[in-house]
Biopython code that builds the backbone (N, CA, C, O; Angstrom):
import numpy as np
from Bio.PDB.StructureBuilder import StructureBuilder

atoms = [
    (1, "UNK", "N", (-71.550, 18.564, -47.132)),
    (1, "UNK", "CA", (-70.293, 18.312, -47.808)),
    (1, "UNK", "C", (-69.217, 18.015, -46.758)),
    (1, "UNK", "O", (-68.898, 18.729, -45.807)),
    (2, "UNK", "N", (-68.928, 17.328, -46.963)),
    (2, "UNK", "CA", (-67.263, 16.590, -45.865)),
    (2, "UNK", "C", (-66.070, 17.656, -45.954)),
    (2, "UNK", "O", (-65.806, 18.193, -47.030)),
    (3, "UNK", "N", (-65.588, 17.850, -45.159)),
    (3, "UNK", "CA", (-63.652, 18.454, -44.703)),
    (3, "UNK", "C", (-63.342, 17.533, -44.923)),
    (3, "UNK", "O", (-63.972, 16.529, -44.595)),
    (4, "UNK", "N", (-62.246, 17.520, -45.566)),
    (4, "UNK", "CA", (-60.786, 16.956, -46.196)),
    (4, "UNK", "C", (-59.618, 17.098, -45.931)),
    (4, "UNK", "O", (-59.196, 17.835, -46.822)),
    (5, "UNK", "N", (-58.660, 16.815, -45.139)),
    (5, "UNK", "CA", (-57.541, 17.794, -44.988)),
    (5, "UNK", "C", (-56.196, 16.777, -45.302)),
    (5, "UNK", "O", (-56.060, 15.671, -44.779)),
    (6, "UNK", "N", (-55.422, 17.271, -46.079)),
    (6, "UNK", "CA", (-54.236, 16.341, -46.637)),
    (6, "UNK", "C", (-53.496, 16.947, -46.118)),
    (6, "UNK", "O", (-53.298, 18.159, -46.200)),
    (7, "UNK", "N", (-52.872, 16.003, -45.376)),
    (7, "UNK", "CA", (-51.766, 15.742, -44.416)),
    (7, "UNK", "C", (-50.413, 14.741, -44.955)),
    (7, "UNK", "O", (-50.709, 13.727, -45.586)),
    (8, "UNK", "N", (-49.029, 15.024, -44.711)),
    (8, "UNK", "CA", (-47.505, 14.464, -45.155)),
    (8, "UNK", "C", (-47.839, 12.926, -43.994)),
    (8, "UNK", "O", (-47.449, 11.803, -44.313)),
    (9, "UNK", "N", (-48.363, 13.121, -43.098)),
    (9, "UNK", "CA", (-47.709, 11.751, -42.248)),
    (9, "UNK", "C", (-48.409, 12.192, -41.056)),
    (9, "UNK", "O", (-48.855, 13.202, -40.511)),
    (10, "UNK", "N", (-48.280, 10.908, -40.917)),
    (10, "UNK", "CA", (-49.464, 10.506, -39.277)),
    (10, "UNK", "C", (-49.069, 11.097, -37.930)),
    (10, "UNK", "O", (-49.732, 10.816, -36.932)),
    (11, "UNK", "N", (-47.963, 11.944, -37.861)),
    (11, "UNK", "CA", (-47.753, 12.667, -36.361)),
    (11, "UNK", "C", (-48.350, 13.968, -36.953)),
    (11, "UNK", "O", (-48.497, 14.780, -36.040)),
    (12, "UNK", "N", (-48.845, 14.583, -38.444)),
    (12, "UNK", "CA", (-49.299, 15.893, -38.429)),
    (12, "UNK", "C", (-50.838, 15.603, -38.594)),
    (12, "UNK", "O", (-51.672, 16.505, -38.507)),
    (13, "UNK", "N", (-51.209, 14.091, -38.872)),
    (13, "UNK", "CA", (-52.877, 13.466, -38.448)),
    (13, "UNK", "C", (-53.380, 13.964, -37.286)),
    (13, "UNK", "O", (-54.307, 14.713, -36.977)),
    (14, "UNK", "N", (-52.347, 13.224, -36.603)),
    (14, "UNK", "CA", (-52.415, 13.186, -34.803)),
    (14, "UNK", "C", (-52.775, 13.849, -34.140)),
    (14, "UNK", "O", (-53.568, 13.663, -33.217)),
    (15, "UNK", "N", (-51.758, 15.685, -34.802)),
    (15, "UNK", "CA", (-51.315, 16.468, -34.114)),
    (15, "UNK", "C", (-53.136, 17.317, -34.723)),
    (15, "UNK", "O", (-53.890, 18.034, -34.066)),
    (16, "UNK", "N", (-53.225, 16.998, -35.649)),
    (16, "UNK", "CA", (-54.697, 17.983, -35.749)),
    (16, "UNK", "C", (-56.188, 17.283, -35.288)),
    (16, "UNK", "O", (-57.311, 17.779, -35.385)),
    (17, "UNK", "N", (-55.835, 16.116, -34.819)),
    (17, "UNK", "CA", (-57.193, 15.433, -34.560)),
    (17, "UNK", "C", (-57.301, 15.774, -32.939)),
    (17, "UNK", "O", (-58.439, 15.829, -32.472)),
    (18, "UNK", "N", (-56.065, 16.028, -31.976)),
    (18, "UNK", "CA", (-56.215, 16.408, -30.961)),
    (18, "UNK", "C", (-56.590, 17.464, -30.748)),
    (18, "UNK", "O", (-56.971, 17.791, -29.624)),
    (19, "UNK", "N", (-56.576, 18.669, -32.259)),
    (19, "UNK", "CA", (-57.380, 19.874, -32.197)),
    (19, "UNK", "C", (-58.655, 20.021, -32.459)),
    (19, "UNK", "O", (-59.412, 20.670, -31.737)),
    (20, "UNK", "N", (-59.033, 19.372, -33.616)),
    (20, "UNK", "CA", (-59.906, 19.085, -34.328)),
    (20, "UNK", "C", (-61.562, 18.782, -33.755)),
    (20, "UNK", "O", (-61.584, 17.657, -33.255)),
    (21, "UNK", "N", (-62.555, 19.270, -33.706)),
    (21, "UNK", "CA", (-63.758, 19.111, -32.751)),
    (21, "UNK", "C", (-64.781, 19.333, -33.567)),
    (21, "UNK", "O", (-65.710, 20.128, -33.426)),
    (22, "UNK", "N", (-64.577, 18.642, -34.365)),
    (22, "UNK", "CA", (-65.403, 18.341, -35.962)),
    (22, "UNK", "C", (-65.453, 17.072, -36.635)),
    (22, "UNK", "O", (-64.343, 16.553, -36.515)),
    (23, "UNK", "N", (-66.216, 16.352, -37.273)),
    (23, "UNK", "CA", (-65.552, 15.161, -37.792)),
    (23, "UNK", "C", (-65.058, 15.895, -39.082)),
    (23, "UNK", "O", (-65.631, 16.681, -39.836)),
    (24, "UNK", "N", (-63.642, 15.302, -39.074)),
    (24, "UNK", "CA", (-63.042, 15.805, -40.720)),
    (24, "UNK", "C", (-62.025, 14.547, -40.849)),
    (24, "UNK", "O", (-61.416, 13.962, -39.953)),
    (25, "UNK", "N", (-62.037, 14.275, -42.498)),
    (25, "UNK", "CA", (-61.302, 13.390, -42.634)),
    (25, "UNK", "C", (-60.021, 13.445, -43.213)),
    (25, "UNK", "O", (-59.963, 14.089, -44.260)),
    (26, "UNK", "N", (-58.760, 12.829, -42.718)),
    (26, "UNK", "CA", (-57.550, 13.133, -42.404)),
    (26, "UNK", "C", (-56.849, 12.060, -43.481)),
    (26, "UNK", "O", (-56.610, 10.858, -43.360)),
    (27, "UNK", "N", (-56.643, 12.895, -44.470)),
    (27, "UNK", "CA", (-55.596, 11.331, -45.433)),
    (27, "UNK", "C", (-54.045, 12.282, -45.407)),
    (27, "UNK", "O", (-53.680, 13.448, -45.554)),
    (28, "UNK", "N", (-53.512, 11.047, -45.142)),
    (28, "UNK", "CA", (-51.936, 11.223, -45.568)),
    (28, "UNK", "C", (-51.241, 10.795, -46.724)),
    (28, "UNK", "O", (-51.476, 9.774, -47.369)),
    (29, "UNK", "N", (-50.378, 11.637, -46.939)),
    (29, "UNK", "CA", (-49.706, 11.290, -48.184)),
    (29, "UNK", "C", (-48.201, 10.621, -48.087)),
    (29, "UNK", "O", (-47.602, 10.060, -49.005)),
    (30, "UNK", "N", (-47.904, 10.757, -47.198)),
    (30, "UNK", "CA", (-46.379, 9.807, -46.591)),
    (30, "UNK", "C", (-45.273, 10.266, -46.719)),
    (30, "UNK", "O", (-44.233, 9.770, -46.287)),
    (31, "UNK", "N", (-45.443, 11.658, -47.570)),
    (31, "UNK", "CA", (-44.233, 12.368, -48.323)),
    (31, "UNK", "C", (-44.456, 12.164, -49.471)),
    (31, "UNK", "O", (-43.744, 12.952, -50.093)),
    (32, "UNK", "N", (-44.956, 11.645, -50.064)),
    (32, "UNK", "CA", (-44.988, 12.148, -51.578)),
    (32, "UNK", "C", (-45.916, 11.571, -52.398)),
    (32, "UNK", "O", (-46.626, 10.651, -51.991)),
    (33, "UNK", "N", (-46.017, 12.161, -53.901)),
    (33, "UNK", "CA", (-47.498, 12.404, -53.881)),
    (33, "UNK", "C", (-47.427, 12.216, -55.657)),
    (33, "UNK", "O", (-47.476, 13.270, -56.291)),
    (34, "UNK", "N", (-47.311, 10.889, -56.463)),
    (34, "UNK", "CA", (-47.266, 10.517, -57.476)),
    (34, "UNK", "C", (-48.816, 10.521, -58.199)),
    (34, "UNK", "O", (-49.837, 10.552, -57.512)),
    (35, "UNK", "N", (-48.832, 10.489, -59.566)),
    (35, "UNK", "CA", (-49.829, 10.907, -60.319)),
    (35, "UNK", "C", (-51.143, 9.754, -59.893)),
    (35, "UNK", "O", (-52.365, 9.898, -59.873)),
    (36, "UNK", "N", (-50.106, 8.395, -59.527)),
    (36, "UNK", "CA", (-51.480, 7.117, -59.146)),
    (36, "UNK", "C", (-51.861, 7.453, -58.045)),
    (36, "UNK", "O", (-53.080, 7.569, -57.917)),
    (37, "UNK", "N", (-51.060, 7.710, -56.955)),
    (37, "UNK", "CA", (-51.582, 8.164, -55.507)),
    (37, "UNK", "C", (-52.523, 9.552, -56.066)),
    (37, "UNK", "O", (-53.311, 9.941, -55.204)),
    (38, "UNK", "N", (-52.538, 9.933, -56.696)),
    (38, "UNK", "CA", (-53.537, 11.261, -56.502)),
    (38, "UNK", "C", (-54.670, 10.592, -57.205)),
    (38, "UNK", "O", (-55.719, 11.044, -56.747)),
    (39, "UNK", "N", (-54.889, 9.691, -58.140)),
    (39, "UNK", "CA", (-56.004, 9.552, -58.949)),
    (39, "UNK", "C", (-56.059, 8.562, -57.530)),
    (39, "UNK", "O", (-56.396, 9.314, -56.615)),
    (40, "UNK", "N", (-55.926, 7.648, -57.186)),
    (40, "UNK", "CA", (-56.366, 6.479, -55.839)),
    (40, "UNK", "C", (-56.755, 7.229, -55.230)),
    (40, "UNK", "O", (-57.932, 7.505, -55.461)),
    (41, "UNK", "N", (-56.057, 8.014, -54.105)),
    (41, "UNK", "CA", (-56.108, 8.643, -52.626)),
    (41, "UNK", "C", (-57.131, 10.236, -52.739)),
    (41, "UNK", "O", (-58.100, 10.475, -52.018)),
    (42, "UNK", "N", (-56.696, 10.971, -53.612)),
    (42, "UNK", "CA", (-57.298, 12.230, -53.472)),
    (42, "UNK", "C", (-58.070, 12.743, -54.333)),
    (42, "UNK", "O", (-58.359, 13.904, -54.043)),
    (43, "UNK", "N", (-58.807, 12.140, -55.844)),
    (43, "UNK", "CA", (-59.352, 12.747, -56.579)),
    (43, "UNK", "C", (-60.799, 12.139, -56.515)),
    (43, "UNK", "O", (-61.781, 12.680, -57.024)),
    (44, "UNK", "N", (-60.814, 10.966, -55.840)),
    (44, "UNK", "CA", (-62.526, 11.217, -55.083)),
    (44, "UNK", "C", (-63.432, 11.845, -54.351)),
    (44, "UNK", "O", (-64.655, 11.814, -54.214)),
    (45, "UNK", "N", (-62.124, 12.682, -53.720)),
    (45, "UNK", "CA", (-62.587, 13.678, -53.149)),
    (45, "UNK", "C", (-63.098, 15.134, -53.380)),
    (45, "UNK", "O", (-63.491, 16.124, -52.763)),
    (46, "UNK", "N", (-62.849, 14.651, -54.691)),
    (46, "UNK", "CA", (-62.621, 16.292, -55.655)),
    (46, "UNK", "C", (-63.913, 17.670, -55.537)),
    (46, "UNK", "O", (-63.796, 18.886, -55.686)),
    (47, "UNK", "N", (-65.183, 16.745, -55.187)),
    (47, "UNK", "CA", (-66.283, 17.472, -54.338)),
    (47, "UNK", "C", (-66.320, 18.264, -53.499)),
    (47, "UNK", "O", (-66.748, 19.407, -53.338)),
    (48, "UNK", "N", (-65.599, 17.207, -52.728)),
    (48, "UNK", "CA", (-65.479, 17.945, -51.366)),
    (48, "UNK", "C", (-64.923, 18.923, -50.500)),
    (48, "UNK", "O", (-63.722, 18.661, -50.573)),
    (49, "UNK", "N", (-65.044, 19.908, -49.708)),
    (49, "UNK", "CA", (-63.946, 20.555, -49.131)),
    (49, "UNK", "C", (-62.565, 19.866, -48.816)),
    (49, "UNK", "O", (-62.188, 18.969, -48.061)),
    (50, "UNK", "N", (-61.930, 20.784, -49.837)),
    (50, "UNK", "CA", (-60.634, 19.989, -49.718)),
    (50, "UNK", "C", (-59.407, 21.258, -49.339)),
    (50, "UNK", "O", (-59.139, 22.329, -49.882)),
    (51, "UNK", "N", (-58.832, 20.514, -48.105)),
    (51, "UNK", "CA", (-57.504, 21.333, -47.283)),
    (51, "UNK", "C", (-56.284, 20.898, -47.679)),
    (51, "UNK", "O", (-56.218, 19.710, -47.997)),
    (52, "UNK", "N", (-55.275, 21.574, -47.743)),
    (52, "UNK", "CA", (-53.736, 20.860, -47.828)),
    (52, "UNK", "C", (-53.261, 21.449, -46.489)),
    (52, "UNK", "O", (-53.787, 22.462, -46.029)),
    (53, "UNK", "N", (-52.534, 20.978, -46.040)),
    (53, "UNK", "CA", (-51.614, 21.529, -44.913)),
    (53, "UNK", "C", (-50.515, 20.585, -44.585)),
    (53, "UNK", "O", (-50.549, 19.710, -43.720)),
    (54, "UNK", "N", (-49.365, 20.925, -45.529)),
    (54, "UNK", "CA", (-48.118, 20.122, -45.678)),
    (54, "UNK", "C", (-47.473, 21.017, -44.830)),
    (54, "UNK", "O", (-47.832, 22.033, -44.234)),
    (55, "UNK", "N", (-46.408, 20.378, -44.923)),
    (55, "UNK", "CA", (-45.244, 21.221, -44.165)),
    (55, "UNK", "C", (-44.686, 22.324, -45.084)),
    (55, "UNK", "O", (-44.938, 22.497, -46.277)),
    (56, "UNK", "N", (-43.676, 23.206, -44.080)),
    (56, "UNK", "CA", (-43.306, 24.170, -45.066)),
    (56, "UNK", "C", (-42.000, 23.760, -45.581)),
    (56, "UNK", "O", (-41.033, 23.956, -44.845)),
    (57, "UNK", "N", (-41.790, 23.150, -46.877)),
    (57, "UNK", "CA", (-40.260, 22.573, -47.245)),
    (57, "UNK", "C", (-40.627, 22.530, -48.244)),
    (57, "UNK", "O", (-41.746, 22.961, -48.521)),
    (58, "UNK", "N", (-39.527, 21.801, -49.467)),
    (58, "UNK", "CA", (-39.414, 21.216, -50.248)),
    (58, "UNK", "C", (-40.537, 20.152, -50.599)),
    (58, "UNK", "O", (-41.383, 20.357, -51.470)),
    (59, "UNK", "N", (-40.461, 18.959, -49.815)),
    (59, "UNK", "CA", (-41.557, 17.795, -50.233)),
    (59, "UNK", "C", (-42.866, 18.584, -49.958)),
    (59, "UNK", "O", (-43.754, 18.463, -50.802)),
    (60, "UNK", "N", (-43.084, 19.341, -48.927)),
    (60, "UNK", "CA", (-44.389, 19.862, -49.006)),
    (60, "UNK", "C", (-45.095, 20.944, -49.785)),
    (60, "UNK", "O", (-46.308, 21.149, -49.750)),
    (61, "UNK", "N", (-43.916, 21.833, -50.722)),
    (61, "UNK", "CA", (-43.869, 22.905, -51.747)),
    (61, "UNK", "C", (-44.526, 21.491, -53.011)),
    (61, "UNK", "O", (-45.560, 21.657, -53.658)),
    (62, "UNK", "N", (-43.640, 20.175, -53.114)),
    (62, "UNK", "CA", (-43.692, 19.727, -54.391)),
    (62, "UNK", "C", (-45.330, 18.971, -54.087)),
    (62, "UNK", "O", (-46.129, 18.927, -55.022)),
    (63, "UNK", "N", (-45.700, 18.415, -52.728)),
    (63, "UNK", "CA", (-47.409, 17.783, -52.929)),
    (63, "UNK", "C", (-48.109, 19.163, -53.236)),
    (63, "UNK", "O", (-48.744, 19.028, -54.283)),
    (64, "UNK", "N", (-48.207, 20.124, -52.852)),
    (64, "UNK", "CA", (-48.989, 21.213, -53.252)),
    (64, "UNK", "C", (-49.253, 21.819, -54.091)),
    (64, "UNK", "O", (-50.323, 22.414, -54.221)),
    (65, "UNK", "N", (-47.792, 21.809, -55.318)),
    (65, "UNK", "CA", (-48.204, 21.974, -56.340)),
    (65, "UNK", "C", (-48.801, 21.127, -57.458)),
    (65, "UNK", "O", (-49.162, 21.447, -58.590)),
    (66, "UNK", "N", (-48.802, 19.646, -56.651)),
    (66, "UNK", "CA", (-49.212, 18.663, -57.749)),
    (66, "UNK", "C", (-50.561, 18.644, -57.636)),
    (66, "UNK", "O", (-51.375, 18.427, -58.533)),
    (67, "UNK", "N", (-50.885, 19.025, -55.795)),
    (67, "UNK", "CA", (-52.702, 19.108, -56.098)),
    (67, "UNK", "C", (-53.289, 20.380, -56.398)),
    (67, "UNK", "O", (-54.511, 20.518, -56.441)),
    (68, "UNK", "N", (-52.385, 21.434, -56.632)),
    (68, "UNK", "CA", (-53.304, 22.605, -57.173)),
    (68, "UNK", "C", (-53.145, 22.252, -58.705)),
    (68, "UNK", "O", (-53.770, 23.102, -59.340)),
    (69, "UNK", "N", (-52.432, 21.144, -59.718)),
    (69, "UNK", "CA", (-52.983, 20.619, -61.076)),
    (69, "UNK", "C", (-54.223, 19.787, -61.023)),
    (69, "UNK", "O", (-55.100, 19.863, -61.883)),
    (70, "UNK", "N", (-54.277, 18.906, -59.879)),
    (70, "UNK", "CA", (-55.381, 18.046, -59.895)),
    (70, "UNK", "C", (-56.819, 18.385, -59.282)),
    (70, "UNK", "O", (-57.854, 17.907, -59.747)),
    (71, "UNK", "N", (-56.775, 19.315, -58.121)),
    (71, "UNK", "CA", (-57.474, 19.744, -57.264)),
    (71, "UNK", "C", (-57.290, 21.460, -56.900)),
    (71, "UNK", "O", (-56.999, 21.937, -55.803)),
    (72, "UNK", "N", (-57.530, 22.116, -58.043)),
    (72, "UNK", "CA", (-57.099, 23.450, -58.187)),
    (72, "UNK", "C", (-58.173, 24.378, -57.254)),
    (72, "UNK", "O", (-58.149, 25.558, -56.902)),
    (73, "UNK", "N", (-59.010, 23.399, -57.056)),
    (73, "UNK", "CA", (-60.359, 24.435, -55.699)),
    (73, "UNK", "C", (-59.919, 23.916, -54.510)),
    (73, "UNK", "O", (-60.553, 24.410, -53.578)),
    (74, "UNK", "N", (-58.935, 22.969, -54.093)),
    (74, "UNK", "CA", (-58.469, 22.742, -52.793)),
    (74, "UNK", "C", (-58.028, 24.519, -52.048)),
    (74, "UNK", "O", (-57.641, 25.506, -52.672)),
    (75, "UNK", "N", (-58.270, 24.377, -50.595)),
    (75, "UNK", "CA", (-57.903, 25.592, -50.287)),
    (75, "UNK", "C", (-56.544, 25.124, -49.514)),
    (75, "UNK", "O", (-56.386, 23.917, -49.330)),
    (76, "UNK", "N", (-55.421, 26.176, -48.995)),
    (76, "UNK", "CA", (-53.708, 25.622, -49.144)),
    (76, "UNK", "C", (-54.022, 26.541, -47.430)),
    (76, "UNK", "O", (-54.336, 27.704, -47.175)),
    (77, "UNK", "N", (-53.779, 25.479, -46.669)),
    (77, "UNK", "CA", (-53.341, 26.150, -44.770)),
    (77, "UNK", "C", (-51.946, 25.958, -44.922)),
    (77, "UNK", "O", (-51.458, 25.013, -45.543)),
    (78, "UNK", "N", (-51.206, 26.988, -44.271)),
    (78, "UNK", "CA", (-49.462, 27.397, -43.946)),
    (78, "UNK", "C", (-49.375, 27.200, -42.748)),
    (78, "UNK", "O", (-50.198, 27.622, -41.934)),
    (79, "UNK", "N", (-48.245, 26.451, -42.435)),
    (79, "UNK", "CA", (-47.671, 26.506, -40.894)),
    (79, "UNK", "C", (-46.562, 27.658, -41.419)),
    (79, "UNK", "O", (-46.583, 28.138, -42.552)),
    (80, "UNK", "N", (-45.460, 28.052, -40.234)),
    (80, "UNK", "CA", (-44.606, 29.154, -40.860)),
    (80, "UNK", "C", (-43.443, 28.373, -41.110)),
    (80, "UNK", "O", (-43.197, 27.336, -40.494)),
    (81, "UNK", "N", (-42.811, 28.794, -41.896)),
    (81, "UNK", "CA", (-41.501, 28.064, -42.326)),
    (81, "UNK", "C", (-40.724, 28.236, -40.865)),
    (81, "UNK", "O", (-40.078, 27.206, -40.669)),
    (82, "UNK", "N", (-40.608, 28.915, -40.082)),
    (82, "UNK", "CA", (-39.507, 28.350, -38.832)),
    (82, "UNK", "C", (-40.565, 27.450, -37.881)),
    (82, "UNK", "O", (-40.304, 27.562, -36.684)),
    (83, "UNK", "N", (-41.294, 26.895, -38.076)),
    (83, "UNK", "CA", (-41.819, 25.730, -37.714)),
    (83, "UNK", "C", (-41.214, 24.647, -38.793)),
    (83, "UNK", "O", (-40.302, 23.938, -38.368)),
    (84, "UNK", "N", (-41.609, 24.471, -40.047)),
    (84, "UNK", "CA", (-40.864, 23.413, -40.686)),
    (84, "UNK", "C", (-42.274, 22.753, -40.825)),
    (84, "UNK", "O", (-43.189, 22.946, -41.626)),
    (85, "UNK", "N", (-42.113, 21.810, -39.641)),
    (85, "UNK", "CA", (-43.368, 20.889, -40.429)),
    (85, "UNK", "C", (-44.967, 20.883, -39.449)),
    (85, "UNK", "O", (-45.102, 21.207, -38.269)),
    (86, "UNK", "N", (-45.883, 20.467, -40.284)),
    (86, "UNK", "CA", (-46.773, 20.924, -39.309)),
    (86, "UNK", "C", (-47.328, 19.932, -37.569)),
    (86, "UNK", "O", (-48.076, 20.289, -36.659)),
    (87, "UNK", "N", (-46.835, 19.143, -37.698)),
    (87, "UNK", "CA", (-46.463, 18.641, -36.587)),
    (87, "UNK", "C", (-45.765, 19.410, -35.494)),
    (87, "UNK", "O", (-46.123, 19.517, -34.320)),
    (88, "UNK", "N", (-44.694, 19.934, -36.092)),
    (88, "UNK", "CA", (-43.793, 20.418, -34.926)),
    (88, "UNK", "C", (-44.137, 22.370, -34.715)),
    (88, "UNK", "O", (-43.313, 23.197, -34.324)),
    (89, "UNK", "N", (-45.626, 22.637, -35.133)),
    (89, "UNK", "CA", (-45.919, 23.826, -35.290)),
    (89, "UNK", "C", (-46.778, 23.842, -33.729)),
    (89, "UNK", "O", (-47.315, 22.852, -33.232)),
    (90, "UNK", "N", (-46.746, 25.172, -33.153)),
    (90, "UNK", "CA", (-47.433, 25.162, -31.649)),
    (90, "UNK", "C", (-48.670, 25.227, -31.724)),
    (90, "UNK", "O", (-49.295, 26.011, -32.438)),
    (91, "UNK", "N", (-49.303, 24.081, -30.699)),
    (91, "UNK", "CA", (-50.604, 24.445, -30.592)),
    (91, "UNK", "C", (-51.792, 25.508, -31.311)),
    (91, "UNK", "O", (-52.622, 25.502, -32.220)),
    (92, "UNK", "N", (-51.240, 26.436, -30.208)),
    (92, "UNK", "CA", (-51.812, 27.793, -30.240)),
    (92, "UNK", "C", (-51.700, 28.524, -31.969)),
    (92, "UNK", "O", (-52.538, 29.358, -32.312)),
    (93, "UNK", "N", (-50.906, 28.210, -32.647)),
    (93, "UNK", "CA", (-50.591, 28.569, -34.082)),
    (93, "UNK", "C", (-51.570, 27.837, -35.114)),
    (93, "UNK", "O", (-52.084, 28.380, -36.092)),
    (94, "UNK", "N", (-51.749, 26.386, -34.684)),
    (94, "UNK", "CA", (-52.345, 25.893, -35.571)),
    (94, "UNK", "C", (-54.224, 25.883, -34.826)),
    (94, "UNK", "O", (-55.099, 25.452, -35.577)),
    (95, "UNK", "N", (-54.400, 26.092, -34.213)),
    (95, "UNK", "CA", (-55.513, 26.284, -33.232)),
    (95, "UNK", "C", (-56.183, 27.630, -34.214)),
    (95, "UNK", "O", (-57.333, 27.541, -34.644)),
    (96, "UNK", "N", (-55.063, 29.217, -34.581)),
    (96, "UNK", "CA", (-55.141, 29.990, -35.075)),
    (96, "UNK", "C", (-55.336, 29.360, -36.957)),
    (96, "UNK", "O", (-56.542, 29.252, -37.178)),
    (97, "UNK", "N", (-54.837, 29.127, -37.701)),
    (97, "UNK", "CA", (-55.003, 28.503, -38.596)),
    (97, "UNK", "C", (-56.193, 27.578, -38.911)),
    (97, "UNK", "O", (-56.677, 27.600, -40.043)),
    (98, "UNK", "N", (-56.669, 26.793, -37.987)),
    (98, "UNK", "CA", (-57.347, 26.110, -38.391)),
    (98, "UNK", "C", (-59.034, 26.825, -37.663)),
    (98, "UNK", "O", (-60.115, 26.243, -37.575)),
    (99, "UNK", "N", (-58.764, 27.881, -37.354)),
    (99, "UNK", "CA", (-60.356, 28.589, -36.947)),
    (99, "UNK", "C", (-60.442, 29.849, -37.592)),
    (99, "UNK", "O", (-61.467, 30.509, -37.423)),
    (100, "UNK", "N", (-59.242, 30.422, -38.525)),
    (100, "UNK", "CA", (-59.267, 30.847, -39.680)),
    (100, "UNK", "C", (-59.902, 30.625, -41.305)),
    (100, "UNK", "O", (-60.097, 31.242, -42.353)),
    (101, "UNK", "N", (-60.079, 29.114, -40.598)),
    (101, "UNK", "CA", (-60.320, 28.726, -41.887)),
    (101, "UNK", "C", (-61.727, 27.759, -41.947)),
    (101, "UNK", "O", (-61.945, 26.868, -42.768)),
    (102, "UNK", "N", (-62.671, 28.227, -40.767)),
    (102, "UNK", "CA", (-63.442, 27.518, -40.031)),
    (102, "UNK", "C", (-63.592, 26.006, -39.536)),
    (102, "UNK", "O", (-64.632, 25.403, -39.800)),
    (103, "UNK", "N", (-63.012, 25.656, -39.133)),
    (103, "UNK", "CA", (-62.834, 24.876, -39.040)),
    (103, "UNK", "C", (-63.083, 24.780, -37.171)),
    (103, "UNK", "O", (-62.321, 25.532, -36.564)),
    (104, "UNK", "N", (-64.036, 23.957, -36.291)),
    (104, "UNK", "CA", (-64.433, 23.923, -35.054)),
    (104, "UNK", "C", (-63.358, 22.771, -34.087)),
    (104, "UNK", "O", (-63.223, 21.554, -34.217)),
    (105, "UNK", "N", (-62.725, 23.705, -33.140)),
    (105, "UNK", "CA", (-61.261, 23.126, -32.251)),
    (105, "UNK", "C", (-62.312, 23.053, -31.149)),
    (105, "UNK", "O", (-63.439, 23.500, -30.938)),
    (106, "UNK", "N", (-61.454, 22.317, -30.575)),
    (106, "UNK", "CA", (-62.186, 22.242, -29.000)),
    (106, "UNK", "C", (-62.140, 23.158, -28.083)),
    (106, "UNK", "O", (-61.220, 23.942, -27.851)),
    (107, "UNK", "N", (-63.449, 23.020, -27.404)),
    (107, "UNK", "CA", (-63.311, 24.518, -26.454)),
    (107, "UNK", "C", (-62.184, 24.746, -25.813)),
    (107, "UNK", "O", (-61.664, 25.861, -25.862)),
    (108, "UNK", "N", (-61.667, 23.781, -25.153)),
    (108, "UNK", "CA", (-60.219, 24.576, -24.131)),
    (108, "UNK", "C", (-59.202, 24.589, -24.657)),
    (108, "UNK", "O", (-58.090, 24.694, -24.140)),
    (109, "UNK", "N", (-59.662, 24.413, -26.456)),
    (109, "UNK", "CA", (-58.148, 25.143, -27.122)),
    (109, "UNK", "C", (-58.683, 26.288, -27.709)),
    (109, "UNK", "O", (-57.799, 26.928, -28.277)),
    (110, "UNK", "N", (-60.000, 26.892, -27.808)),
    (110, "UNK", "CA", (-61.032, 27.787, -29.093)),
    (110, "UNK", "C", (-59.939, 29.589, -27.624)),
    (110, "UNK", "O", (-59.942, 30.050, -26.483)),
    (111, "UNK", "N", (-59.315, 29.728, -28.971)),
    (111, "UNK", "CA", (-58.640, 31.276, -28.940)),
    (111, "UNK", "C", (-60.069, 31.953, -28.555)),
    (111, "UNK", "O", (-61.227, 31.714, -28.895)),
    (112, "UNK", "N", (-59.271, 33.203, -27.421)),
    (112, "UNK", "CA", (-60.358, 34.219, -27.142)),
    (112, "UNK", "C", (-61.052, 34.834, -27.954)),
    (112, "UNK", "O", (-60.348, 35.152, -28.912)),
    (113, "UNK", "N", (-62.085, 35.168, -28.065)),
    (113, "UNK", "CA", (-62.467, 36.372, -28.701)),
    (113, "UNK", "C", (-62.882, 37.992, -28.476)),
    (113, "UNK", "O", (-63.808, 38.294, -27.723)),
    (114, "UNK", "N", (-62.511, 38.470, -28.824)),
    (114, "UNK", "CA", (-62.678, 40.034, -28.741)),
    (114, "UNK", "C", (-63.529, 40.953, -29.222)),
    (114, "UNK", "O", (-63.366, 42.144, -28.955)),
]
sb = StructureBuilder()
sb.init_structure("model")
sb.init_model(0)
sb.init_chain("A")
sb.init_seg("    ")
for serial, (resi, resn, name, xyz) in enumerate(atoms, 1):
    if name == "N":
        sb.init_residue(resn, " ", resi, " ")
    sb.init_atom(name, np.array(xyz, "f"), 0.0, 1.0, " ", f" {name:<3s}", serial, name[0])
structure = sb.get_structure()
């Protein structure tokens, strides 16, 4: 089964493919996230492991709740709201997040273990 991870815009693509040490596939939504864009862009996916990881705001409160109507088994990753968006979230935070949620980072970013 394929990773999915819905992403607002191509610097928070970017910012997880330089973590990312898995093939997973990365769609963006551009900021916003209308009933045709979800039947086009995201409900073929509806199989599949499916991630959200918007930013923490407004536009990213309103795509999340439109795909937990359409895609209610999607699982929802948080950056922290004093990050804002997930682009501008640190490394090391989303490194934590995204091996939380299994997801395989590259070794010389893979957090210690204890």
């Amino acid at each position: 089964m394929a990773k999915i991870i819905i992403v607002e815009g191509k610097h928070d693509k970017n910012k997880l493919l330089e973590i990312l040490d898995e093939q997973v596939d990365i769609i963006c939504t551009y900021g916003t996230l209308g009933e045709e864009k979800i039947e086009e862009m995201i409900l073929p996916y509806e199989l599949e492991d499916v991630y959200v990881f918007v930013d923490a705001d407004e536009s990213g409160n309103k795509i999340r709740k439109r795909i937990k109507q359409s895609l209610p088994n999607a699982r929802h990753l948080y950056t922290r709201r004093m990050y804002g968006q997930v682009s501008d979230t640190p490394v090391e935070y989303l490194v934590k997040v995204l091996t939380d949620a299994h997801f395989l980072v590259k070794p010389d970013l893979a957090l210690p273990e204890f």
